[in-house]
C-alpha angles and dihedrals in degrees: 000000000000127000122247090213105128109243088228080068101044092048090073085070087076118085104223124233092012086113107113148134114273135175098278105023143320112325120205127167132221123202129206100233095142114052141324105278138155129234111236098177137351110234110191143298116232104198099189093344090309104127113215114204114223090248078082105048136091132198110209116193111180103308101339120092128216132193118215098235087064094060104085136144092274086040108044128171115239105225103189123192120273090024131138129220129180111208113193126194122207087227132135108275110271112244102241119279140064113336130172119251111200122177129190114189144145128226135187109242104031090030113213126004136155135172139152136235128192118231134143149248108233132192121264124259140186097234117150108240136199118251102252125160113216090209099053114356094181090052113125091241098054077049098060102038084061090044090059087044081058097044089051105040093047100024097221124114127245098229091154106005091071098050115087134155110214135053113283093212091079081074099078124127076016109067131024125208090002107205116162138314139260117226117242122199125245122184132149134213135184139008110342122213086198132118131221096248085046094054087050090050092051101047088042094054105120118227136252100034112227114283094338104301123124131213127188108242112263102254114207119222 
């Protein structure tokens, strides 16, 4: 049965501008920005009106690779929220330009759903780019590895920049790339009209406030 999810929604699974040219095919990738499923059965890709069976795709999670065909009813494929999965298609390399995308699958919770984006192949450049995971960009691991890009492109060392004392993932919508902070100072002077609840509050105020908005911290009598 098919889903009565509206296209316009299920359009935010594909990750814009991933379709390019790989060793072995065309390469796109399809994020979970919607709800935890679970992929039943691959349909088809139709890449400009060309259907590709499943026999030629390949779903690629992290460094496992799946073929279509394996991804049945009794083996279905966990598609969590926030996940990331490559699908290749043994296809003849696209010229460069728009092409349509259009992708057929079944899944276990919302049964069958299909519907088509437009993106590009671009050409390849040497652009330097910034170290980013598509499965958890505020790990530790995604961090550091920023942390060294930094290091080698400018040559100075991140003594201070790299220490930090909360969980970066509370940056999220907030700061992109997150890679480290910069130390501001704080001093006071006088006589200050703060009490001892207001200087707590202050000290404990979390930084960056959400989407830029600020609020002033909630002070207790």
């Amino acid at each position: 049965m098919a889903a009565l999810i509206p296209k316009m929604m299920l359009r935010q699974l594909y990750t814009y501008a991933s379709l390019e040219n790989v060793a072995g095919g065309v390469q796109f990738a399809l994020k979970n920005r919607l709800s935890d499923a679970a992929l039943v059965e691959v349909l088809n890709i139709k890449l400009n009106e060309h259907e590709v069976p499943p026999s030629a795709l390949t779903l690629i999670l992290g460094e496992e690779e799946i073929a279509a065909t394996a991804v049945t009813a009794d083996n279905p494929l966990p598609f969590a929220l926030r996940q990331v999965v490559q699908i290749r298609a043994a296809v003849p390399h696209l010229p460069m330009g728009k092409h349509t995308v259009e992708i057929n699958v079944n899944t276990q919770e919302f049964g069958q759903f299909s519907f088509d984006v437009e993106d590009a192949i671009s050409a390849s450049d040497d652009l330097i780019r910034i170290p980013r995971d598509a499965e958890d960009n505020y790990s530790e691991k995604a961090i550091k590895e920023r942390q060294k890009f930094v290091e080698e492109i400018t040559g100075a060392t991140l003594n201070h920049t790299a220490h930090y004392s909360f969980d970066p993932h509370i940056l999220k919508g907030n700061v992109e790339n997150f890679t480290g902070v910069a130390q501001i100072p704080i001093g006071f002077a006088g006589r200050s009209p703060f009490t001892a609840n207001t200087l707590r509050a202050i000290l404990s105020f979390r930084s960056p406030p959400p989407k830029g908005r600020w609020s002033p911290p909630t002070i207790g009598a």
